[in-house]
N, CA, C and O of each residue as an XYZ file, in Angstrom:
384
protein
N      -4.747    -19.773   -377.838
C      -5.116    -18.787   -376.861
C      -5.316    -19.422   -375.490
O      -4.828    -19.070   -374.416
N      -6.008    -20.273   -375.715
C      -5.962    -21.063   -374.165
C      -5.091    -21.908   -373.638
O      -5.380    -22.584   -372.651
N      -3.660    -21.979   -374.370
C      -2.551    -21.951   -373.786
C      -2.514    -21.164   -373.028
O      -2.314    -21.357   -371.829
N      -2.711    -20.037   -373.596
C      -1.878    -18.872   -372.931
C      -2.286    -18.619   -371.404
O      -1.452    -18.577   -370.500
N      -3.792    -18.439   -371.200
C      -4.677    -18.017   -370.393
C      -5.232    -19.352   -369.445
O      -5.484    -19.164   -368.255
N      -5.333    -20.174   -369.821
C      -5.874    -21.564   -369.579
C      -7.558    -21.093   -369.148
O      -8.418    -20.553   -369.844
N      -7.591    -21.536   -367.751
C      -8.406    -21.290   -366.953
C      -9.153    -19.847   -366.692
O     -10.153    -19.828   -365.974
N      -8.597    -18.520   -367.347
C      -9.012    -17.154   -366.937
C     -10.035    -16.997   -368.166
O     -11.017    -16.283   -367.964
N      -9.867    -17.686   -369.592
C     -10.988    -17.188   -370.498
C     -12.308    -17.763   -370.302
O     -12.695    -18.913   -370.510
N     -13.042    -16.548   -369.778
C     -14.716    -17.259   -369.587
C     -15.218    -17.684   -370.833
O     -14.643    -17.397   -371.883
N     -16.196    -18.311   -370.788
C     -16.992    -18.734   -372.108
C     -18.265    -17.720   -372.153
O     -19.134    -18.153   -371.395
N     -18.572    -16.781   -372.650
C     -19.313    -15.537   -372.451
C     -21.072    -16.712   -372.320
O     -22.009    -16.416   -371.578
N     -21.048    -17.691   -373.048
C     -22.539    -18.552   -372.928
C     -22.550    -18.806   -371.274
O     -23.618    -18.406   -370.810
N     -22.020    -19.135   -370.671
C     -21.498    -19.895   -369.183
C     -21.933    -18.507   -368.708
O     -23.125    -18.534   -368.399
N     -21.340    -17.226   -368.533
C     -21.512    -16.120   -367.853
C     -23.287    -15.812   -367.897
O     -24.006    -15.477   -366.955
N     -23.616    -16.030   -369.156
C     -24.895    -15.671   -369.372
C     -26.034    -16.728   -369.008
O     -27.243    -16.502   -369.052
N     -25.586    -17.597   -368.742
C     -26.377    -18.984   -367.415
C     -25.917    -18.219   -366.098
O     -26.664    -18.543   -365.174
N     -24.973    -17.345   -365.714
C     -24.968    -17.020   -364.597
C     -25.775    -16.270   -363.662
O     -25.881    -16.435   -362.447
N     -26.474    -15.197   -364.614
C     -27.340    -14.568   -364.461
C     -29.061    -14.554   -364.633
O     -29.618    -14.880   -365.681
N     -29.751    -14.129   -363.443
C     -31.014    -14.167   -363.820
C     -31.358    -12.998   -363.931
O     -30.628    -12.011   -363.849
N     -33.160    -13.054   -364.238
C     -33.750    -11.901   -364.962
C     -34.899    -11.512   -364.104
O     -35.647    -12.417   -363.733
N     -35.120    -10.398   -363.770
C     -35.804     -9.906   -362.851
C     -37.140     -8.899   -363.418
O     -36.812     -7.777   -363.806
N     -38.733     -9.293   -363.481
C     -39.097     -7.756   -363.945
C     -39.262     -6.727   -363.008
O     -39.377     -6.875   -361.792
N     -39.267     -5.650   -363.652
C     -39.186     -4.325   -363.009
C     -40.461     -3.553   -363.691
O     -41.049     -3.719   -364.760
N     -40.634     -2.605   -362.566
C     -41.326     -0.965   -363.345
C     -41.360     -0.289   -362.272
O     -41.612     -0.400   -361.072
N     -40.914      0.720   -363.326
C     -39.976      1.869   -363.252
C     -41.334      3.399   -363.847
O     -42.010      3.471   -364.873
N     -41.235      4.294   -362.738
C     -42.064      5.290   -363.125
C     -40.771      6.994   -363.161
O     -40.050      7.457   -362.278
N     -40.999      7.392   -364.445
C     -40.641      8.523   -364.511
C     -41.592      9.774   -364.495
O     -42.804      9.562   -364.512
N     -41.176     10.914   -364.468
C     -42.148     12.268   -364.293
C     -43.444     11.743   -365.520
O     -44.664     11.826   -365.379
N     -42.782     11.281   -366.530
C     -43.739     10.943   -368.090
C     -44.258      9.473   -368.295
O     -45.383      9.356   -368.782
N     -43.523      8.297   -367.961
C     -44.225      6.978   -368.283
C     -44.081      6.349   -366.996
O     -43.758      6.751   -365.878
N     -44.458      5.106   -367.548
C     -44.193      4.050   -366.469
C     -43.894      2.630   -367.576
O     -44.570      2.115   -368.466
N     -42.530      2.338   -366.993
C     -41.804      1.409   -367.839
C     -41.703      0.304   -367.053
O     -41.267      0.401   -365.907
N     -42.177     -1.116   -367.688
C     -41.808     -2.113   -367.360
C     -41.043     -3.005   -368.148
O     -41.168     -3.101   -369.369
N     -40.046     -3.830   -367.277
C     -39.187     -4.035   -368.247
C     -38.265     -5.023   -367.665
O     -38.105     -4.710   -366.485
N     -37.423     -6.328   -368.032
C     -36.928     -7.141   -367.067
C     -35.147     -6.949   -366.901
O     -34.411     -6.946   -367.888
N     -34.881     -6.867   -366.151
C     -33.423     -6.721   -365.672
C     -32.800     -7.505   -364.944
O     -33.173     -8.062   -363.911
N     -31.345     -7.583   -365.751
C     -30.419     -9.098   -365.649
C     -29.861     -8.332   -364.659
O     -29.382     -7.198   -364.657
N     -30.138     -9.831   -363.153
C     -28.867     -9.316   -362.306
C     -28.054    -10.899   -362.009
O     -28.337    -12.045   -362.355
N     -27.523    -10.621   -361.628
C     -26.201    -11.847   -360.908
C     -27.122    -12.722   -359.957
O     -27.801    -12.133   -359.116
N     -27.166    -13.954   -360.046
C     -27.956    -14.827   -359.875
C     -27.893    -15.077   -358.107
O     -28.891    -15.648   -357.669
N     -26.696    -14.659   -356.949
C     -26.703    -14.114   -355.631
C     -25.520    -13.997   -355.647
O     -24.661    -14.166   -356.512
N     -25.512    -13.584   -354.260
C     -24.481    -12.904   -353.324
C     -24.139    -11.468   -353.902
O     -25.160    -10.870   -354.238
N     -23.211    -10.911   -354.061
C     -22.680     -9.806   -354.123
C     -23.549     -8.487   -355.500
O     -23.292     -8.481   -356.704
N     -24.405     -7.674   -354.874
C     -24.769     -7.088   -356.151
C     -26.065     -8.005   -356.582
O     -26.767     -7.584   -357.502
N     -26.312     -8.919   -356.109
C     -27.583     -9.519   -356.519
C     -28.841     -9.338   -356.419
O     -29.747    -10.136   -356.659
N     -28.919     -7.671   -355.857
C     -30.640     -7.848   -355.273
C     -31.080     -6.647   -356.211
O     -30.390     -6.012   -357.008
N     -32.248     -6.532   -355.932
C     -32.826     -5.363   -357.453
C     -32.292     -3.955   -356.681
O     -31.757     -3.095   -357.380
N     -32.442     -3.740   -355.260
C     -32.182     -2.367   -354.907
C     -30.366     -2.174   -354.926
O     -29.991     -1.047   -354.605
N     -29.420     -3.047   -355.226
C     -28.279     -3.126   -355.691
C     -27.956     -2.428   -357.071
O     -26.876     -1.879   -357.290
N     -29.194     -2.513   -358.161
C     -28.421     -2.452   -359.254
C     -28.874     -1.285   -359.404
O     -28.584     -0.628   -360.404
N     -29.675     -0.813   -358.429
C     -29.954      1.469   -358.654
C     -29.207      2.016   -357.277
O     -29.615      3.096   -356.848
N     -28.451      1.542   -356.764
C     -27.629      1.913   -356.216
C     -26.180      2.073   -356.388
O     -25.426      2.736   -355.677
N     -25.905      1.409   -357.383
C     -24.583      1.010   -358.195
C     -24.436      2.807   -358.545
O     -25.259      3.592   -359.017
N     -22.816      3.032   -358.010
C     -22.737      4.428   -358.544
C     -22.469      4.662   -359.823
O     -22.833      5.527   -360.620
N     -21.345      3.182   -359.908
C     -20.612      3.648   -361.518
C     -21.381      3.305   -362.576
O     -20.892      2.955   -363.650
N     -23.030      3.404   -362.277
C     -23.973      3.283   -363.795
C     -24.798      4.303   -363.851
O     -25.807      4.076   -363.183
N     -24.801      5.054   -364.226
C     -25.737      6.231   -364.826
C     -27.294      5.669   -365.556
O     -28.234      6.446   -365.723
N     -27.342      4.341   -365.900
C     -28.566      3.897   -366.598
C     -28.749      2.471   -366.025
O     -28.182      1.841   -365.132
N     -29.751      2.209   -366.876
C     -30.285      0.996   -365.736
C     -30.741      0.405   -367.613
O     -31.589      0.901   -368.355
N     -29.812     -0.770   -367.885
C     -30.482     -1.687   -369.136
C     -31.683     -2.680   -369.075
O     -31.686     -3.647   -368.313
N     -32.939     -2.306   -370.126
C     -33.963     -3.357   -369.394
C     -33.953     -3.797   -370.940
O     -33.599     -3.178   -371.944
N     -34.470     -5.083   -370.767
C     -34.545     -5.410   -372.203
C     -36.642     -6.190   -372.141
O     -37.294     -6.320   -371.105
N     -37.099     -6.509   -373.479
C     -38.580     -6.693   -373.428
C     -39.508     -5.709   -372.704
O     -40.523     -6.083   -372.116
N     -39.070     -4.306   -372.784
C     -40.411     -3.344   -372.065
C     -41.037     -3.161   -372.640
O     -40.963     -3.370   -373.850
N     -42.191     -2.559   -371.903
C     -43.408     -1.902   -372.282
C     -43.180     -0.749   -371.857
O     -42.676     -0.815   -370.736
N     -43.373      0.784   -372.388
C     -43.430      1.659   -372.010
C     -44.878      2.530   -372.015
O     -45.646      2.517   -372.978
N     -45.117      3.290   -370.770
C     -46.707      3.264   -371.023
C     -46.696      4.971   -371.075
O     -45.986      5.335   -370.137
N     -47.124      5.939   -371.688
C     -47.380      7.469   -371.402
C     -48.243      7.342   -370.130
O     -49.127      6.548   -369.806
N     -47.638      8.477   -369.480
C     -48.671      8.734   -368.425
C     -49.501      9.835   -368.611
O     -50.457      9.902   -367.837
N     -49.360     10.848   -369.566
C     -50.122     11.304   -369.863
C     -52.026     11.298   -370.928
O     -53.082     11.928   -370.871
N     -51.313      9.937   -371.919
C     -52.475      9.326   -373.211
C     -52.734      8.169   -372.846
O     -53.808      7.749   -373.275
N     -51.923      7.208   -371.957
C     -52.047      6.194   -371.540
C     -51.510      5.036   -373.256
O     -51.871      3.912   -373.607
N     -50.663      5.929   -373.811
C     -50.663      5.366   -375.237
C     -48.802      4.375   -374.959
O     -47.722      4.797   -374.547
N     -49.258      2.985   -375.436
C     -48.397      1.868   -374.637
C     -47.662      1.540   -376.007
O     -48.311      1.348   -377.035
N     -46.311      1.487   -375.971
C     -45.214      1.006   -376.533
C     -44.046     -0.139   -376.446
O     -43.130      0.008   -375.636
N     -44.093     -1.075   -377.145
C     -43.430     -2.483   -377.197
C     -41.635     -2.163   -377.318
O     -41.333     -2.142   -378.512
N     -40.577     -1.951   -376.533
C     -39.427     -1.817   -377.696
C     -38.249     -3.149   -376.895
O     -38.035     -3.273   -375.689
N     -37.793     -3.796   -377.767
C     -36.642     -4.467   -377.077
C     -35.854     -4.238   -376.332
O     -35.832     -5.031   -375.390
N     -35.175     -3.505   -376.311
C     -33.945     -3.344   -375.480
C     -34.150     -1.604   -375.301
O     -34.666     -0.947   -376.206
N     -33.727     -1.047   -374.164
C     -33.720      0.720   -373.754
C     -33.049      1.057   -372.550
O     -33.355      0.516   -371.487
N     -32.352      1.726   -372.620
C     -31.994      1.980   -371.230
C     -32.054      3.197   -370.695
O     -31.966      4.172   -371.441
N     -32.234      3.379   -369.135
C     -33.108      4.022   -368.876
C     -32.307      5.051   -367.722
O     -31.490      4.416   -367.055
N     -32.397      6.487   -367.380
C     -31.571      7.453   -367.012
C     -31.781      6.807   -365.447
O     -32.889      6.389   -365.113
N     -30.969      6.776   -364.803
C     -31.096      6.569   -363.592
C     -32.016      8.214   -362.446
O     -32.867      8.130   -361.561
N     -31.485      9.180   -362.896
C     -32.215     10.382   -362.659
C     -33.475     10.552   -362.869
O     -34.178     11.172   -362.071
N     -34.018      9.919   -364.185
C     -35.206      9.905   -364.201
C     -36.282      9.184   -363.689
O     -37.470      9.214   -364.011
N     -35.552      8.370   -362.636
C     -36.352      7.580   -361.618
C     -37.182      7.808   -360.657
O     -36.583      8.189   -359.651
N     -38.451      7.731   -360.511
C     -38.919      8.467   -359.471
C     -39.599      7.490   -358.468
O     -39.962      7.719   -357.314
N     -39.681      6.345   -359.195
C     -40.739      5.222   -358.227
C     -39.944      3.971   -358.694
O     -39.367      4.184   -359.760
N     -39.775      2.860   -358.242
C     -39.080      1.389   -358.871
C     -39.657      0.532   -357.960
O     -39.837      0.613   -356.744
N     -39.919     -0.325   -358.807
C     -40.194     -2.119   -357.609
C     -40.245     -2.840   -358.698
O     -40.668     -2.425   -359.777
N     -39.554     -4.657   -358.346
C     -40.037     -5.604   -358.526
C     -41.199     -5.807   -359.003
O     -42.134     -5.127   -358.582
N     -41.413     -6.837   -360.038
C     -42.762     -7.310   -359.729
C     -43.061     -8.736   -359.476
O     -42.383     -9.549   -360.104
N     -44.112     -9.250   -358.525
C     -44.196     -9.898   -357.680
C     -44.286    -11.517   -359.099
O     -45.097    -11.265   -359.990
N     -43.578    -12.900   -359.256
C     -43.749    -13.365   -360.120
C     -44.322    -14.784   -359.117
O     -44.719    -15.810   -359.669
């Protein structure tokens, strides 16, 4: 195969050193989710207000959140979720 291609096949481990991880929280009408999100380590697309501006994604992947009710204040652990971009009502960084 790498005849064929030589130089064009990434090594998907290499791509995933490319990127860093950012936390976030994220408030909808119902919770407030925190949660960390992989972006591109700089330049193009690299900043957090980049990746909710992105048109062609409808969701925003966070992986290690906490999701909190805003109504019971009753807090939930889940790995990986992704999250409606519509249902966004508040977003920031958090300061590390």
């Amino acid at each position: 195969m790498e005849e064929l291609f030589g130089s064009q096949v990434d090594d998907p481990t290499e791509s995933r050193e490319r990127r860093r991880v950012e936390r976030a929280v994220f408030e909808t009408d119902r919770q407030l989710i925190e949660g960390d999100l992989t972006l591109p380590p700089a330049g193009y697309q690299s900043r957090f207000s980049d990746s909710l501006n992105r048109g062609e994604f409808e969701f925003v992947p966070l992986t290690n959140a906490k999701v909190t009710t805003l109504a019971d204040g009753k807090v939930t652990q889940v790995p990986f979720l992704v999250l409606s971009k519509r249902q966004i009502r508040l977003a920031y960084p958090v300061e590390q």
